[in-house]
C-alpha positions as CSV (number, residue, x, y, z in Angstrom):
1,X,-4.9,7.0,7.4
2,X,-5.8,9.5,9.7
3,X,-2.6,11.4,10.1
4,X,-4.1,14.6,12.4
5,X,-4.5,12.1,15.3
6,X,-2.3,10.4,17.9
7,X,-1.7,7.0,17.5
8,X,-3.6,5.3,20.3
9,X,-6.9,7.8,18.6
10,X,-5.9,6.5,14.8
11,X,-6.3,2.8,16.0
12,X,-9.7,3.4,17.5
13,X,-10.7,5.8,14.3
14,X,-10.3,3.1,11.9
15,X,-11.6,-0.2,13.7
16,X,-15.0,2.4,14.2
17,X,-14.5,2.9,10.5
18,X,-14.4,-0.8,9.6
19,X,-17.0,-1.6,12.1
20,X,-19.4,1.5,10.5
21,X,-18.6,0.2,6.8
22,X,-19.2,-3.4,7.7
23,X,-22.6,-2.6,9.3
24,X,-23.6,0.2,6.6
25,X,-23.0,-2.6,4.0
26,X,-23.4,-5.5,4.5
27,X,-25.0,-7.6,2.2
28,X,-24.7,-4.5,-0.3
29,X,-22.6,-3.2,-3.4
30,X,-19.9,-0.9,-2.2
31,X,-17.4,0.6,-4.2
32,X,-14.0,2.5,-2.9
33,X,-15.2,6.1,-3.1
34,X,-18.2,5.1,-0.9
35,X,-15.6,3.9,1.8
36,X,-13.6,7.0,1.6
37,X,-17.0,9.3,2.0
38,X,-17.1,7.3,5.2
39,X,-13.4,7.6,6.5
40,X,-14.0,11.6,6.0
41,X,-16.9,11.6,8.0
42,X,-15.5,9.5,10.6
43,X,-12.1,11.6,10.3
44,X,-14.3,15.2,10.1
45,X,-11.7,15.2,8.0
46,X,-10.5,15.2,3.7
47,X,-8.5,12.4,3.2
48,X,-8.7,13.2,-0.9
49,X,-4.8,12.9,-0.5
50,X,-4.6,10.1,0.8
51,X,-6.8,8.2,-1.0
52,X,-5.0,9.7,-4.5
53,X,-1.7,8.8,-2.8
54,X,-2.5,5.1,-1.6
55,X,-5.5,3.9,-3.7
56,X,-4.9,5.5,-6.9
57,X,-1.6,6.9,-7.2
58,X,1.3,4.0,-8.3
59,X,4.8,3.6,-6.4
60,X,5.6,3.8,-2.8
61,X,7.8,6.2,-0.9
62,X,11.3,5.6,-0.2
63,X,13.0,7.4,2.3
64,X,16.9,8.4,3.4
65,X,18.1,9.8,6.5
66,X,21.5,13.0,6.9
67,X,22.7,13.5,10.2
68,X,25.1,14.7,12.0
69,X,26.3,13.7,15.4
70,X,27.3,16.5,17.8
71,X,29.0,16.4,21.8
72,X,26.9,18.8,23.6
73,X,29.0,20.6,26.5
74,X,27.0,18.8,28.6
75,X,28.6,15.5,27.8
76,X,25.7,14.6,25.8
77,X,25.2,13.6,21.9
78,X,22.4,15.2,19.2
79,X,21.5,13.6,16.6
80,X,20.3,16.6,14.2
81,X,19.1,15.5,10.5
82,X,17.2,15.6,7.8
83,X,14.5,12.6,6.6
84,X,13.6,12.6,3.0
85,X,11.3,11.3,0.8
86,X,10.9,10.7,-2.9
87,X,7.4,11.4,-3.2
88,X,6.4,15.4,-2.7
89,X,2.4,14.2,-2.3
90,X,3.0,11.8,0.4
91,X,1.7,13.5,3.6
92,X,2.1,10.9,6.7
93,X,3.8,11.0,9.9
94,X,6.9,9.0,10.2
95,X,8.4,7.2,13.0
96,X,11.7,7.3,13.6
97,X,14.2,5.7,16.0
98,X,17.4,6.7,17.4
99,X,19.5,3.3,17.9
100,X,22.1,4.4,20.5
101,X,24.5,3.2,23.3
102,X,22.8,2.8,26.4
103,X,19.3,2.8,25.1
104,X,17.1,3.7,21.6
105,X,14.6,5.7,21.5
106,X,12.0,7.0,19.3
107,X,9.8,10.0,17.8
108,X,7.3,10.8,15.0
109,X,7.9,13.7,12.6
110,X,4.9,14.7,10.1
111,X,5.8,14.8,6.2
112,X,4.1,17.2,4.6
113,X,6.5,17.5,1.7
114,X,9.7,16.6,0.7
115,X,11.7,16.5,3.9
116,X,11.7,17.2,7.5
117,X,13.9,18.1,10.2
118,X,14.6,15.9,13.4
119,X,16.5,16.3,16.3
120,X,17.2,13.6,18.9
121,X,19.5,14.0,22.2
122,X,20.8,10.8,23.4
123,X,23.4,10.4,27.1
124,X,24.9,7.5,24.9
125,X,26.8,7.6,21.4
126,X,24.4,7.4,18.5
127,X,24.5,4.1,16.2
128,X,22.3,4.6,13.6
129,X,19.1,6.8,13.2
130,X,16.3,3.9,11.6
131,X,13.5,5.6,9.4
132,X,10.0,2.8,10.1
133,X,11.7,1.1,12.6
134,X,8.6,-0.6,13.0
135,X,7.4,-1.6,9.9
136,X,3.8,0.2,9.5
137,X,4.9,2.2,5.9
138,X,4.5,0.3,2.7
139,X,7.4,1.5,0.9
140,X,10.3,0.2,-1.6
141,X,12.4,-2.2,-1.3
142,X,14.4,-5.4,-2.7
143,X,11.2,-7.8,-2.3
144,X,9.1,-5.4,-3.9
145,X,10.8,-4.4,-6.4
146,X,11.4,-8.0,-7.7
147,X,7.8,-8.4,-7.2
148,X,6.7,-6.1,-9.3
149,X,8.5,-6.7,-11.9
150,X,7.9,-10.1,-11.8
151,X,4.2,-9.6,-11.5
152,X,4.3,-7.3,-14.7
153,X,6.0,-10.7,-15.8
154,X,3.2,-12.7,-15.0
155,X,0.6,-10.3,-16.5
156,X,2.6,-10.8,-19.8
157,X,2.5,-14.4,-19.9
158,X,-0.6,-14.6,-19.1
159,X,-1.2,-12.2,-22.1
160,X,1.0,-14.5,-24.3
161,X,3.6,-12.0,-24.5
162,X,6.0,-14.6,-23.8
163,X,9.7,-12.9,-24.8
164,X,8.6,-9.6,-22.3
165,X,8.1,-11.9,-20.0
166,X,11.1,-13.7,-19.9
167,X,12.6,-10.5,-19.8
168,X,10.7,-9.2,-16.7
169,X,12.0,-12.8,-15.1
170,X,15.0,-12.3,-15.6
171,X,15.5,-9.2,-14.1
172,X,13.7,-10.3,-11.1
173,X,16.5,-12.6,-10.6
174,X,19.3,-10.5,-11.5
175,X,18.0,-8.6,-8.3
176,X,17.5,-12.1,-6.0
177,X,19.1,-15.0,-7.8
178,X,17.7,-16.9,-4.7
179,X,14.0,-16.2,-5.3
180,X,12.3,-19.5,-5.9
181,X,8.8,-17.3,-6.5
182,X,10.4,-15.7,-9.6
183,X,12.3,-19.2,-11.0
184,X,8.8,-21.5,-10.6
185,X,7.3,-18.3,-13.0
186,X,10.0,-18.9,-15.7
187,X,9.7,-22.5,-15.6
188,X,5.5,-21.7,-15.7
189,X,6.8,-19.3,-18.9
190,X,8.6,-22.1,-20.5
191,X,5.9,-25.0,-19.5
192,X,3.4,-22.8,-21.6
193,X,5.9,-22.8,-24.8
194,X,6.4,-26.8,-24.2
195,X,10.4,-26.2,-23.7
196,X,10.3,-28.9,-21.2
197,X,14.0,-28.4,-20.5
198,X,14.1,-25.2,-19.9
199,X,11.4,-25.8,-17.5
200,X,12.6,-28.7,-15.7
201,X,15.7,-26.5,-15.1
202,X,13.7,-23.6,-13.7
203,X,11.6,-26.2,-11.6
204,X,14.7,-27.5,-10.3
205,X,16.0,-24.1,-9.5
206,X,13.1,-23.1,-7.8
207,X,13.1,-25.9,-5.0
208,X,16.8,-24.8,-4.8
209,X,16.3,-21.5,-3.8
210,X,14.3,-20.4,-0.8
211,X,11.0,-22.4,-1.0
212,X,8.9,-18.9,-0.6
213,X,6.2,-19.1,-0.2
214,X,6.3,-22.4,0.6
215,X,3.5,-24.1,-1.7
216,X,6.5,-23.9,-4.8
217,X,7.6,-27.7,-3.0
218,X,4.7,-29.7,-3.8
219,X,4.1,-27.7,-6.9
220,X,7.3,-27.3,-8.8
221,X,7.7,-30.9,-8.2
222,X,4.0,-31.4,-9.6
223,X,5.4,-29.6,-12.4
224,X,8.9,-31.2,-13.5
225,X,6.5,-34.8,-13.1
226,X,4.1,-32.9,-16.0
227,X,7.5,-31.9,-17.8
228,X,8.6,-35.2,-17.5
229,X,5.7,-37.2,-18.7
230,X,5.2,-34.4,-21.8
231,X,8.9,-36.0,-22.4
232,X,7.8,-39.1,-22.1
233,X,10.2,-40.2,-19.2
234,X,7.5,-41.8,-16.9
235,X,9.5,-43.2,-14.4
236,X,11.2,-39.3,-13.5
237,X,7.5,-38.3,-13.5
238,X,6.2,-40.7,-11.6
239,X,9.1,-39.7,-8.7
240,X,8.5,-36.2,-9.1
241,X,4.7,-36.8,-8.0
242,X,5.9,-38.9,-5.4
243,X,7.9,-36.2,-4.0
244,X,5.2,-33.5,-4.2
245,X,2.7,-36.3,-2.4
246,X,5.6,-36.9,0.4
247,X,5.8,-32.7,1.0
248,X,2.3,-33.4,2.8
249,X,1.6,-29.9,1.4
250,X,-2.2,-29.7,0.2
251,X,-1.8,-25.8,-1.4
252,X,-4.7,-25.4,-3.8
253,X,-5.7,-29.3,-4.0
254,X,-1.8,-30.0,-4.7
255,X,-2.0,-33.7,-3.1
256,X,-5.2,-34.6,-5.6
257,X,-3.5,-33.7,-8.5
258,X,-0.3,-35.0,-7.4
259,X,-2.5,-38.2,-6.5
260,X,-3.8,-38.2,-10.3
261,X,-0.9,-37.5,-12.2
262,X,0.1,-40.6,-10.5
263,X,-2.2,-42.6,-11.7
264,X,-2.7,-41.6,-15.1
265,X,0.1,-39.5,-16.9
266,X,0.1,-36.0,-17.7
267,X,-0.3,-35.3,-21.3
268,X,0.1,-32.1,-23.1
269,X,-1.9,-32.5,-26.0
270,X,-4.9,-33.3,-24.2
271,X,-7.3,-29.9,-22.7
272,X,-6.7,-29.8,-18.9
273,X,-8.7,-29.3,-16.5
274,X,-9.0,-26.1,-14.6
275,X,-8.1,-27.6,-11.3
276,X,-4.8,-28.7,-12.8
277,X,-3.9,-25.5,-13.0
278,X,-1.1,-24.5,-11.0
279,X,-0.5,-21.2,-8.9
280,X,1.4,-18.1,-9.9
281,X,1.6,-16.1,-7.1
């Protein structure tokens, strides 16, 4: 947001536009075009774009770098390329960084459409020329992408669309076969249609993988005791609750229902309650 500024000026611009929102509504309705009225005002600026771009448009930009390296006859290197983008509204500027011998250093181009041009001089031999070096952009990459498919995943289940989303589930993992997020889902999918097995296993897999966030300990093992007791192998359940009790992890009243499950066993045919209800994402 407010791209026509200088960086230090865009900080200030938008904590006086949270402070002005905060204090013009509070304890009032406010919708999403009010608080774009305000950022123009602030801006004495249209920020249409970038409202269409970041509130209503879907996807997120994803950028590649050409560049050539040249000797100068001063004994010095260019780095002279090209930084593109896959999304012609997308007007923003863009950090870039110069990762070289002897020092990095960096510089902001503006995109205003498809690509821009950027030159960098270096006394050192260039490395590598790092698009965001910082971080600031939301744009593709491996973790989104599995999270958005396995999102759309979870929106099916939840829908009872249950073979579209296996399938979203499964592609999540072809793309991280590590992701416990995506595995405790599946097992979540296959809890719903009571194939306990096929949960347990995703359960299982899940605490394998790379316990992120890190909530899926106490409840994947909260889970496979549920999948446990619906097979009526009590003494498995009762460990697994044992386990989620020992993680010390309290995620959405985890140790309470751990604590329960305990005491009375889970059973599937009876309605539970909505604080038994386990998290998806």
């Amino acid at each position: 947001m407010f791209p026509n500024v200088a960086q230090t000026d865009r900080q200030d611009l938008f904590q006086k536009l949270l402070y002005t929102f905060l204090d013009t509504y509070r304890g009032k309705n406010a919708s999403i075009d009010d608080f774009e009225k305000l950022a123009n005002k602030i801006s004495q600026d249209n920020l249409r774009y970038f409202f269409a771009q970041w509130i209503e448009g879907t996807g997120v930009p994803e950028f590649t770098v050409d560049y050539q390296i040249i000797r100068t006859r001063a004994g010095k290197f260019r780095a002279r390329g090209t930084v593109k983008q896959n999304l012609e509204a997308l007007r923003m500027p863009v950090e870039l960084m110069l990762r070289a011998e002897g020092g990095n250093q960096q510089t902001t181009v503006r995109i205003e459409g498809r690509s821009e041009d950027f030159d960098f001089e270096s006394n050192g031999q260039p490395i590598e020329v790092i698009v965001d070096p910082n971080n600031k952009i939301l744009r593709m990459s491996d973790d989104l992408r599995v999270s958005i498919i396995a999102r759309r995943g979870i929106e099916q289940m939840k829908e009872g669309v249950y073979a579209e989303a296996q399938q979203q589930f499964e592609a999540a993992l072809k793309l991280d076969r590590s992701n416990s997020w995506v595995y405790y889902n599946l097992g979540l999918l296959f809890f719903e249609q009571r194939n306990w097995q096929q949960a347990l296993d995703n359960f299982d897999a899940s605490l394998l993988g790379t316990l992120k966030p890190s909530w899926i300990e106490v409840w994947a093992h909260i889970k496979r005791g549920n999948a446990y007791d619906a097979k009526g192998d009590r003494n498995k359940a009762v460990y697994e609750y044992q386990k989620a009790v020992q993680s010390g992890i309290d995620y959405d009243n985890a140790q309470a229902i751990a604590k329960k499950y305990l005491a009375t066993p889970y059973d599937p045919r009876a309605s539970q309650t909505a604080e038994a209800r386990p998290p998806e994402d």
